[in-house]
C-alpha positions as CSV (number, residue, x, y, z in Angstrom):
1,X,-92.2,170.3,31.2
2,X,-95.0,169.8,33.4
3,X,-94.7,166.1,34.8
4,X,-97.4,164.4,36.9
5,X,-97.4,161.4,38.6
6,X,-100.4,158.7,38.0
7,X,-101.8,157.7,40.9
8,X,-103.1,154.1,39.9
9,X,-100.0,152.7,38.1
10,X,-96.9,155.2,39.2
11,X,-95.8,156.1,36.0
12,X,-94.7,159.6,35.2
13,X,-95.6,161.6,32.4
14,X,-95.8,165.2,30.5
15,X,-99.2,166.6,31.5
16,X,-98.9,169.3,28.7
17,X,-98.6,165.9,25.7
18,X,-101.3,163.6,28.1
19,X,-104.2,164.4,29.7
20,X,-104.3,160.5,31.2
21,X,-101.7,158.4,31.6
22,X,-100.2,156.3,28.8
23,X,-99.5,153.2,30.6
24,X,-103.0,152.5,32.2
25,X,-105.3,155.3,30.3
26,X,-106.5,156.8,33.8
27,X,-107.2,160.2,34.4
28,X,-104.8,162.3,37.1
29,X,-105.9,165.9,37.7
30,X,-102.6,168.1,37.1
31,X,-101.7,169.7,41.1
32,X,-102.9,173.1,41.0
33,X,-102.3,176.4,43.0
34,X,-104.9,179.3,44.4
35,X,-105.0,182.5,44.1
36,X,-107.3,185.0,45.6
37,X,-107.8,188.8,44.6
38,X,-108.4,191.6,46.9
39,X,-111.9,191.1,46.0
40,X,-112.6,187.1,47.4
41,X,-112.1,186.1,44.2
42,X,-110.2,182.7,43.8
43,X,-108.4,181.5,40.9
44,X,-106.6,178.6,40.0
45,X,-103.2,178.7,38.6
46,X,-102.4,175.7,35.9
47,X,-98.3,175.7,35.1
48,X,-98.3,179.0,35.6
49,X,-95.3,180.6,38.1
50,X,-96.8,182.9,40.4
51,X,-94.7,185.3,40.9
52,X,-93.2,186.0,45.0
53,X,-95.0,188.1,47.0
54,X,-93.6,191.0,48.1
55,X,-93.7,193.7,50.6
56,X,-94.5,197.5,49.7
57,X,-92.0,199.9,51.0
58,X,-93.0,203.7,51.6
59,X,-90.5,206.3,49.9
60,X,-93.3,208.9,51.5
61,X,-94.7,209.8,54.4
62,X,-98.3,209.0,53.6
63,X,-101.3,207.6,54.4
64,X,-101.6,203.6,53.3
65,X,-105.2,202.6,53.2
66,X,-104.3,198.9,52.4
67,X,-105.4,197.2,55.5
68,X,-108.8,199.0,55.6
69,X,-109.3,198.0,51.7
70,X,-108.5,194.4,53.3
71,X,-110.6,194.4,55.8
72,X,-113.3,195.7,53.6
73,X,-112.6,192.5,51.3
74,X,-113.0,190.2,53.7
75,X,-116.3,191.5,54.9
76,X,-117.3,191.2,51.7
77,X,-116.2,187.5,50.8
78,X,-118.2,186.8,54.3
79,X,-121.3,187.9,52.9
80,X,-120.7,186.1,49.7
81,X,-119.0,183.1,50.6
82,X,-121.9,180.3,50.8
83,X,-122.4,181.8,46.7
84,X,-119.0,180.8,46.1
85,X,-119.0,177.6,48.7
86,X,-122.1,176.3,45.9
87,X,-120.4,177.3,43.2
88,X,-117.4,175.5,44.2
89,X,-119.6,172.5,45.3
90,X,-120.8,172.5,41.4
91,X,-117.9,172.6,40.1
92,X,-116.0,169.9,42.4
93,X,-119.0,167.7,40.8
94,X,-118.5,168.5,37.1
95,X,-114.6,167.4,37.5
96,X,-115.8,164.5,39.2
97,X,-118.1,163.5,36.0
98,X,-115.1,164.3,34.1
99,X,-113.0,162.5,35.5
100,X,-114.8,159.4,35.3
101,X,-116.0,159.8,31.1
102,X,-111.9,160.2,31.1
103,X,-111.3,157.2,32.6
104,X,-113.8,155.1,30.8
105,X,-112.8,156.3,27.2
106,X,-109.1,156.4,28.5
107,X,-109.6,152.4,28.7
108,X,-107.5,150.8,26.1
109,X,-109.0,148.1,24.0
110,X,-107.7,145.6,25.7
111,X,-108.7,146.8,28.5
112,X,-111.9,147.3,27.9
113,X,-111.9,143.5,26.8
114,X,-111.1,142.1,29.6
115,X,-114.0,143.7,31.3
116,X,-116.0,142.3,29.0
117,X,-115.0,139.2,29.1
118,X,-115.1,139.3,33.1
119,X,-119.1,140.6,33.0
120,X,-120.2,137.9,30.6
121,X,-118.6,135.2,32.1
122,X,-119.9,136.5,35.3
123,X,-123.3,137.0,34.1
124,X,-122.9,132.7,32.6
125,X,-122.4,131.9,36.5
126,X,-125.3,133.4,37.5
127,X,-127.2,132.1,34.8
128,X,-126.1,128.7,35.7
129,X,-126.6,129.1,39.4
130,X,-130.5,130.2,38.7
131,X,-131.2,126.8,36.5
132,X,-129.2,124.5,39.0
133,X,-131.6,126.0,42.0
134,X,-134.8,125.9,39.9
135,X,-133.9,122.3,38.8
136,X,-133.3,121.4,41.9
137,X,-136.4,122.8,43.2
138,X,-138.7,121.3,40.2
139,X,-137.5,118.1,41.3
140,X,-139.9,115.7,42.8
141,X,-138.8,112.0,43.7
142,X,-141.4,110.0,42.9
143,X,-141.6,106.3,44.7
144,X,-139.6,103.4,43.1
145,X,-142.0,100.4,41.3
146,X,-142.7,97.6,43.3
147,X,-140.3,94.9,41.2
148,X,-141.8,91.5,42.0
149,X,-139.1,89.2,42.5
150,X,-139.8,85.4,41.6
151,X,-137.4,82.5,42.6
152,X,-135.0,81.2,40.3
153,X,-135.5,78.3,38.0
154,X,-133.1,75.6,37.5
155,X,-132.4,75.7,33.8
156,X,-132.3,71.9,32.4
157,X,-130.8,70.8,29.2
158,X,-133.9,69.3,27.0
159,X,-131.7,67.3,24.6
160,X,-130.9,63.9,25.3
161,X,-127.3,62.6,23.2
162,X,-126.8,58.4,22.5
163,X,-124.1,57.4,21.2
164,X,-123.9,55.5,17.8
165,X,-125.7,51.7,18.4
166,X,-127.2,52.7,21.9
167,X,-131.1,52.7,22.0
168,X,-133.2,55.9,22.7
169,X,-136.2,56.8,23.6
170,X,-138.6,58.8,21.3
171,X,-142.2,59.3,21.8
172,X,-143.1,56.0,23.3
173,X,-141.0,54.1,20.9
174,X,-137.2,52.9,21.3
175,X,-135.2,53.3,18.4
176,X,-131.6,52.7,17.5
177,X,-129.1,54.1,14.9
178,X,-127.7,50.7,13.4
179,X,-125.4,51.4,10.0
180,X,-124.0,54.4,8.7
181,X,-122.8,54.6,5.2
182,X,-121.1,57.3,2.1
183,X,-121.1,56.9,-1.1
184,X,-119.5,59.9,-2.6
185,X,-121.3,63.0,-1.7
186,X,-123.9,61.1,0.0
187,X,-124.5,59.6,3.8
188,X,-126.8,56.8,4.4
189,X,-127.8,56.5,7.5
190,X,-130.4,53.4,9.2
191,X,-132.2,53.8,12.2
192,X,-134.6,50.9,13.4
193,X,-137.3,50.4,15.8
194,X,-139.2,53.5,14.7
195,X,-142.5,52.5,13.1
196,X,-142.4,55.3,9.6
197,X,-144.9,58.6,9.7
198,X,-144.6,58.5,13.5
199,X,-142.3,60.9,14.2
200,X,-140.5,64.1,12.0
201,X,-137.1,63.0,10.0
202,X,-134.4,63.5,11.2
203,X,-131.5,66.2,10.9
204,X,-127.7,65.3,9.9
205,X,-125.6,68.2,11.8
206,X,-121.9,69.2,11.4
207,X,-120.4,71.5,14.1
208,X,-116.8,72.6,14.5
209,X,-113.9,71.3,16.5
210,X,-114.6,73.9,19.4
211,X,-118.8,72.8,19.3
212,X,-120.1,75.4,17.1
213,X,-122.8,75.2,14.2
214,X,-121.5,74.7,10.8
215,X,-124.3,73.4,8.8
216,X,-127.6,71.0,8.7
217,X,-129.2,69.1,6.0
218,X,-132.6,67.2,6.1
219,X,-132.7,63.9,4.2
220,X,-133.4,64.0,0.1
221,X,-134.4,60.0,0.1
222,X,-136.3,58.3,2.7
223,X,-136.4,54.5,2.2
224,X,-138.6,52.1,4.4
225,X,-137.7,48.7,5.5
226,X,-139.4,45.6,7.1
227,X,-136.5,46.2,9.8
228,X,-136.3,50.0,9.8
229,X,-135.6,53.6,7.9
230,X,-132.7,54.8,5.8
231,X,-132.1,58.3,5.3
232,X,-130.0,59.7,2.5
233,X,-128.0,62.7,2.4
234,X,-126.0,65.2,-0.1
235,X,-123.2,66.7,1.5
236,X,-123.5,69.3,-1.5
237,X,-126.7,70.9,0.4
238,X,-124.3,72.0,3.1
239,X,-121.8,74.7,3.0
240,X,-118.6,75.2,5.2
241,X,-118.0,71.8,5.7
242,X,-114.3,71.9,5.7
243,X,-114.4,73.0,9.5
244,X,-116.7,70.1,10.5
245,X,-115.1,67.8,12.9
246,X,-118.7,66.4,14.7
247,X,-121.5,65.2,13.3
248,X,-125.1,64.3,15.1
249,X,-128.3,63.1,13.9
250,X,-131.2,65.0,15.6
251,X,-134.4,64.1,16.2
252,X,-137.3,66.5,17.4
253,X,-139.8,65.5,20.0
254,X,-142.7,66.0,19.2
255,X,-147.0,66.1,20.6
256,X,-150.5,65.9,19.9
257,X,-152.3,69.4,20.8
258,X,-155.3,70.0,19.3
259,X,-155.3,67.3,16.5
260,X,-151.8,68.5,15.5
261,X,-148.4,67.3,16.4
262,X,-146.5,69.9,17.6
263,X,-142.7,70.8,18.2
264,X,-142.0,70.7,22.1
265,X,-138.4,72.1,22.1
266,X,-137.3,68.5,23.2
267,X,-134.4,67.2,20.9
268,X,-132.5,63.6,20.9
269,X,-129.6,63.6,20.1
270,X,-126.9,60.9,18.6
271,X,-123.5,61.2,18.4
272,X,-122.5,59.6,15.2
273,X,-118.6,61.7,15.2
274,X,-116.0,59.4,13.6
275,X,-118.3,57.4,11.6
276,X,-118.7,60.1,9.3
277,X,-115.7,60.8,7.2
């Protein structure tokens, strides 16, 4: 068996079964031996046993022209030695090319994977680096805007709240919520002081226990009296009323602009919780 030892991984192996080695796939060229002819020529001996060497011994007395035929050899190879120095050269390059389409199709398939796999991710890198630089280099800062800063405002609360019989002040007049009254379904509530048509009727509001909107109604009957207004409500126009725990009657403030009265966010306010069951 002619073993061979690789020289990438170590592993031994037949070189007669495998020309590369079965554990990494590469390529080991088998040791060889020379041999050279009387003539200069050189041969290579592949697994072959050469066999010893040996001396010639003279049973006659005669004349042994053997060193002359050598010398005459050796003159010979001198004058044709660079020939066989360029042949040699060429073929010292074909092994070489060989070797390496041995290695390559030698590669497993995993192998030959993982290679892959190493070149494209290099190749992403790369790729990556030469759109980070050109970002970075297409990049122009351009100067921030010039944000006008204006001082702060105190924020006031436009609604004024009375509580139930206190007098309030509404467009020039004073008015005052006097009697509140259910029949059923339906709230009555007076206010005096107001002359009628002067100002917008008023809203009934519920809110919840925590302050929050429920509902609002605006008055179906408005009756006029010598000593003031009543405005009627229907419970039945407002929904959710079971979470209602406040009531208010709200008034918007209104002003003349341009002929027209109009609504100037202003609101009074009173406070009729507790009367209103």
């Amino acid at each position: 068996m002619a073993t061979i030892r690789c020289r990438s991984c170590g592993r031994i192996y037949d070189y007669n079964k495998q020309d590369m080695c079965p554990k990494c796939g590469a390529y080991n060229r088998p040791p060889h031996r020379e041999r050279v002819d009387p003539d200069g020529t050189v041969h290579f001996v592949e697994g072959q046993s050469i066999p010893p060497r040996r001396g010639k011994v003279c049973y006659e007395e005669k004349t042994c022209y053997e060193d002359q035929t050598r010398r005459g050899s050796r003159e010979k190879a001198a004058h044709t030695g660079s020939g066989s120095a360029r042949a040699q050269e060429g073929e010292n390059t074909k092994n070489s090319a060989n070797h390496t389409v041995n290695h390559v199709s030698g590669m497993n398939t995993q192998s030959r994977g993982r290679a892959v796999v190493l070149i494209v991710a290099a190749v992403s890198v790369l790729i990556s680096l030469i759109g980070s630089c050109q970002t970075h280099l297409s990049y122009t800062s351009e100067p921030e805007p010039d944000w006008s800063v204006e001082p702060a405002t105190e924020i006031t609360d436009p609604t004024d709240t009375y509580r139930f019989g206190c007098a309030f002040e509404l467009m020039g007049q004073t008015g005052t919520v006097t009697e509140v009254g259910t029949s059923g379904q339906r709230i009555m509530i007076t206010v005096e002081g107001l002359e009628p048509d002067t100002y917008y009727p008023p809203y009934l509001v519920a809110y919840d226990s925590d302050g929050y909107f429920v509902d609002l109604a605006s008055p179906d009957e408005i009756t006029d009296w010598d000593s003031g207004t009543t405005y009627t409500y229907d419970r039945d126009d407002m929904t959710g009323l079971e979470d209602a725990a406040q009531w208010t009657l709200e008034f918007n403030v209104l002003e003349e602009q341009d002929g027209s009265m109009v609504f100037t966010g202003d609101e009074v306010v009173v406070d009729l919780t507790g009367y209103i069951q």
